[in-house]
C-alpha positions in Angstrom: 0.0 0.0 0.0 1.5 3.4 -0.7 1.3 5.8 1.4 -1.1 8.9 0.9 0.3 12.3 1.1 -1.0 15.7 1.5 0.9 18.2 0.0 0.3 21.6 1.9 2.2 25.2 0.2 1.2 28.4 -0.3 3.1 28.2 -3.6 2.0 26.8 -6.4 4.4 26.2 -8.3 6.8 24.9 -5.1 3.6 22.8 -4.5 3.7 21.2 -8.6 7.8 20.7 -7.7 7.2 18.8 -4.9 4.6 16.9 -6.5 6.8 15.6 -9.2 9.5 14.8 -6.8 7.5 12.6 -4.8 5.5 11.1 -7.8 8.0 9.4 -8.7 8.4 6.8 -6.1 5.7 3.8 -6.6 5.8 3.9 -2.3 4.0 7.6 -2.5 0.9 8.7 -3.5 -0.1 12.6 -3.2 -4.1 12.4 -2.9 -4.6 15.9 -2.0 -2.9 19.6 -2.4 -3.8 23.0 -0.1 -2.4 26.5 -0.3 -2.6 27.2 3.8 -3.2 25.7 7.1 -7.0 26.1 7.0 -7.6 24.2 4.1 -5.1 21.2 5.2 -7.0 20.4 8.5 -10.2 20.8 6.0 -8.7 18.1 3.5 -7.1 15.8 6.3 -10.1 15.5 7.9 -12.4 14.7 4.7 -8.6 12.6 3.1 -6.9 10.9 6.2 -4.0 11.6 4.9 -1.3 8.9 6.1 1.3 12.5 6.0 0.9 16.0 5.3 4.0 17.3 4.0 3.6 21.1 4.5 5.4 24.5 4.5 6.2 26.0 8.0 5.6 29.9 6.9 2.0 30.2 4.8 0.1 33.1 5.3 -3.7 33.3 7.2 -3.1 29.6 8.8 0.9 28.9 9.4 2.1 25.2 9.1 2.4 25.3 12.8 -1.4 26.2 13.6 -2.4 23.3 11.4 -0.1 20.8 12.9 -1.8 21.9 16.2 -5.0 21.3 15.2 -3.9 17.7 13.2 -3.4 16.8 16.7 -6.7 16.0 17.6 -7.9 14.1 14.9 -8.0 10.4 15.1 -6.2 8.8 13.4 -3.6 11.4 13.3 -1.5 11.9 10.3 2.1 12.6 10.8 3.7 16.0 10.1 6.3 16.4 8.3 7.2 20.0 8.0 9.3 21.6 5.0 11.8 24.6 6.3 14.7 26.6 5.5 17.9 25.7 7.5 17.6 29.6 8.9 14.1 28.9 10.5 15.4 27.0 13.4 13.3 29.4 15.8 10.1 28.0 13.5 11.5 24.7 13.8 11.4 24.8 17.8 7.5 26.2 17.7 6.8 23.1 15.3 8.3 20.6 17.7 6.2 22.1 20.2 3.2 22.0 18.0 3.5 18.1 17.2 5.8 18.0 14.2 7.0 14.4 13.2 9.7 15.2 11.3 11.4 17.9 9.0 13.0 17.9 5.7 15.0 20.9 4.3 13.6 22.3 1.1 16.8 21.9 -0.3 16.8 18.3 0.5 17.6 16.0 -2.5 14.7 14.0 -4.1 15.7 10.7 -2.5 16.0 12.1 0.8 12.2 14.2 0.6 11.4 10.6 -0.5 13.0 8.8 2.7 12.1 11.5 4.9 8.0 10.7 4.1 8.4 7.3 4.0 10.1 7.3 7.3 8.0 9.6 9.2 5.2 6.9 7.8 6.3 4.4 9.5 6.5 6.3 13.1 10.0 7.3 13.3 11.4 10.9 13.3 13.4 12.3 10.9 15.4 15.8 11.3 17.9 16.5 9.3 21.5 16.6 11.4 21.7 20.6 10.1 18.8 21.5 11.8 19.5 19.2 15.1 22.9 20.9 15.1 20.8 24.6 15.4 18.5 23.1 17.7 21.4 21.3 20.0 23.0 24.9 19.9 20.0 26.8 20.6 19.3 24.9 23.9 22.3 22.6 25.6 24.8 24.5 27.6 22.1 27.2 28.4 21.0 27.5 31.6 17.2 27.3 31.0 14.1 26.5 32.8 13.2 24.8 29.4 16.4 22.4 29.9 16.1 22.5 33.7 12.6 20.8 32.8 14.0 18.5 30.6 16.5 17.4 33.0 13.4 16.5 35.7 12.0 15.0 33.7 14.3 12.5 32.5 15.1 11.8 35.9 11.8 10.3 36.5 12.3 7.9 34.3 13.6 4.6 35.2 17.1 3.4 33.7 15.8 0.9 30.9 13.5 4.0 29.8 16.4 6.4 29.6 18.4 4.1 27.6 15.0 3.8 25.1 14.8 7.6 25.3 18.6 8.0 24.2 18.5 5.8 21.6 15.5 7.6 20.2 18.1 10.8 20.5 20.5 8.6 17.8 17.9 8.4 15.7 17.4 4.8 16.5 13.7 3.0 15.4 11.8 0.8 17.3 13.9 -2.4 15.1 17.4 -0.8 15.8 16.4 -0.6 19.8 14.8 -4.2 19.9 18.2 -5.2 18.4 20.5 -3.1 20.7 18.3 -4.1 24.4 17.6 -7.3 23.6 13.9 -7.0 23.4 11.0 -7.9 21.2 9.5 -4.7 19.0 6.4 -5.0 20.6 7.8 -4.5 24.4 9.9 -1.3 22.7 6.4 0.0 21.8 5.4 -0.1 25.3 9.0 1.5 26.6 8.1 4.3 23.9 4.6 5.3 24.5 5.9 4.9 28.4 9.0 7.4 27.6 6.3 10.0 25.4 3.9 9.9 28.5 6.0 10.2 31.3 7.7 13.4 29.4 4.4 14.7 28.5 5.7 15.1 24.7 3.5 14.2 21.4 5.5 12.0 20.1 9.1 10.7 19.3 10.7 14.0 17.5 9.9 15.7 20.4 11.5 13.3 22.7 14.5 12.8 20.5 15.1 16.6 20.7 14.5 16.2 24.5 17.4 13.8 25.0 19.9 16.4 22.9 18.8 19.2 24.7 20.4 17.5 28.1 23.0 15.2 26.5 21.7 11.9 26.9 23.7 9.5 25.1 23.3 5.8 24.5 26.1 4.9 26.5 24.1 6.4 29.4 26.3 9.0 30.2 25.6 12.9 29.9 27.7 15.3 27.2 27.4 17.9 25.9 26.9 17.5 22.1 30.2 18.8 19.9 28.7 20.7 16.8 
């Protein structure tokens, strides 16, 4: 089955690009096409979209207000938001907002094409230029975001924070099965534990979560060279 795409741009001519990028993978299907944020939540609801690839900056409703409101409708697609490697400050608002993942709009056509079919499948995708700005624009600072982020993780127990910093690598559910010994279906359970006890949306969020305090798979704290 491929998976169906709504493409979301206030440009239309960025929006027919796009479109021929992703048309040609058999894996991707684009079944719907909006010029703002409005008219996305209006054509995910009536589509149920399996992604809406969309533009952070539109004018009337921003790519950020629609992911917000994506949020509540069930089943939820998964965001995958298209920026420029300047808009990190964006970037942070869409992680906030519920953002799955995040592809440069410079990015090449096989990895637009990864980055959807990855973000399909439940796994975040941010592109290491933009984790660089984000790791930047938050570890070493003494914040009461990272000082919240550092509770936290404390909470958790210690299999959970080795789940929550392999989902910092980049690591999906297969790779952590593989590297703790356990069966997918119990990594689930350690993710949607990890998401809940963190009170984040979903994995992108957490991912950026463990950066921001320098969780590392070993189980160690750093902070991050960039």
């Amino acid at each position: 089955m491929p998976v169906n795409v709504l493409l979301v741009d206030d440009e239309p001519l960025v929006r027919a690009g796009i479109k021929a990028l992703l048309d040609t993978s058999e894996e991707i299907r684009v079944i719907g096409e909006a010029s703002d944020g409005a008219e996305a939540v209006q054509l995910a609801v009536r589509l149920r979209p399996d992604v809406v690839v969309m533009d952070v900056n539109m004018p009337k409703v921003s790519g950020i207000a629609a992911t917000r409101r994506l949020q509540d409708l069930s089943p939820r697609p998964r965001v995958l938001m298209l920026t420029a490697l300047g808009d990190q400050e964006k970037v942070a608002e869409a992680f906030r907002a519920g953002a799955d993942g995040f592809s440069l709009k410079s990015a090449r056509i096989g990895e637009l094409i990864r980055s959807v079919l990855t973000v399909a499948q439940g796994d975040p995708v941010v592109p290491p230029e933009i984790m660089r700005l984000m790791i930047e624009r938050t570890v070493g600072r003494d914040t009461p975001e990272v000082a919240e982020a550092r509770r936290r993780v404390d909470r958790l127990g210690g299999r959970e924070q080795q789940v929550l910093a392999l989902l910092g690598s980049g690591a999906n559910n297969a790779c952590i099965a593989a590297t703790l010994f356990m069966a997918e279906g119990t990594v689930k359970g350690y993710v949607s534990r990890v998401l809940a006890e963190l009170r984040v949306d979903n994995r992108t969020q957490a991912a950026l979560l463990a950066h921001q305090i320098g969780l590392t798979p070993e189980g160690t704290e750093r902070r991050p060279t960039v």
